[in-house]
N, C-alpha and C positions, 0 to 999 in steps of 0.2 A: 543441819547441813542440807544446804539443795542437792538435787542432782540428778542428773542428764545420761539418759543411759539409749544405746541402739543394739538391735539383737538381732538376729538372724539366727531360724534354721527351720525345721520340720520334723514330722516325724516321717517314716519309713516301716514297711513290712520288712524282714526277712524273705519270705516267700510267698505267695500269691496264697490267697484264700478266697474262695469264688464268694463268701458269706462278708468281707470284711468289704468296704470299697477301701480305694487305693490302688497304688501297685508295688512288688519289691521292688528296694532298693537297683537302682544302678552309677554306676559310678560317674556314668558319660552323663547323667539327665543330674547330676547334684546340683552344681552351680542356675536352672534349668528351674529347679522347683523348691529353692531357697522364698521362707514367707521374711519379711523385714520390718522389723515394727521400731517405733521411737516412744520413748515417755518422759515425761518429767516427774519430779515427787521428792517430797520430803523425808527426810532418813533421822532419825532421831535415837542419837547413843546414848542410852540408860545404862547405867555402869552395868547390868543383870542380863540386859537385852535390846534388839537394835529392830527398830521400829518403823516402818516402812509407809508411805503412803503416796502410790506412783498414779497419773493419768497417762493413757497409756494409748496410742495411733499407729493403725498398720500405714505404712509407706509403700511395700509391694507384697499384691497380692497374689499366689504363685497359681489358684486354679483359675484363675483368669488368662482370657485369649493374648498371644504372646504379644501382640501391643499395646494390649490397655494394663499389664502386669502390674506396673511403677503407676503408682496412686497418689505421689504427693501434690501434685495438679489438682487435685478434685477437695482438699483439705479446705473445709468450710467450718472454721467454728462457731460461725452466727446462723449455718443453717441447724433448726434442732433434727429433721430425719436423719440428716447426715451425724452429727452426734451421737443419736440414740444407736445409727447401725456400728460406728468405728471407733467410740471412746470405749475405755474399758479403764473403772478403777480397780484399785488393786490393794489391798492392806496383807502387810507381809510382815514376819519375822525374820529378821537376819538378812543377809546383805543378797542383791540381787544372782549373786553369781560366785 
């Protein structure tokens, strides 16, 4: 089975720790500092177990300056830099989500 999947989120501190970078959580900055990636990949149901094999593209990128955030403009798959910095394969067990 093919399959086309898009994701959205981030991770978050609870509370500030001068040792970790980041910062906590706020509610006003979520939408703000959501990262959004897209992949395609192959899923294969083996009666025992479900078999995954996704290429995987950020679309926005949330530590980036608030107008160059949205990255699908820049998507080059015949350049290899840009490849080697934005692909990311993935081989998984069991279903994306």
């Amino acid at each position: 089975m093919n399959t086309l999947i898009t994701d959205a989120g981030n991770i978050w501190l609870l509370k500030s720790n001068p040792e970790n970078t980041g910062s906590p959580f706020f509610f006003s900055q979520f939408f703000h500092e959501l990262a959004v990636g897209a992949c395609v990949g192959l899923l294969f149901d083996i009666s025992f177990v479900i078999l995954r094999f996704d290429l995987a593209a950020p679309l926005r990128k949330p530590w980036l300056e608030d107008k160059n955030k949205w990255v699908i403009s820049q998507i080059d798959f015949s350049n290899s830099v840009w490849r080697n910095v934005n692909l990311v394969f993935n081989i998984a067990i069991g279903y994306p989500f």
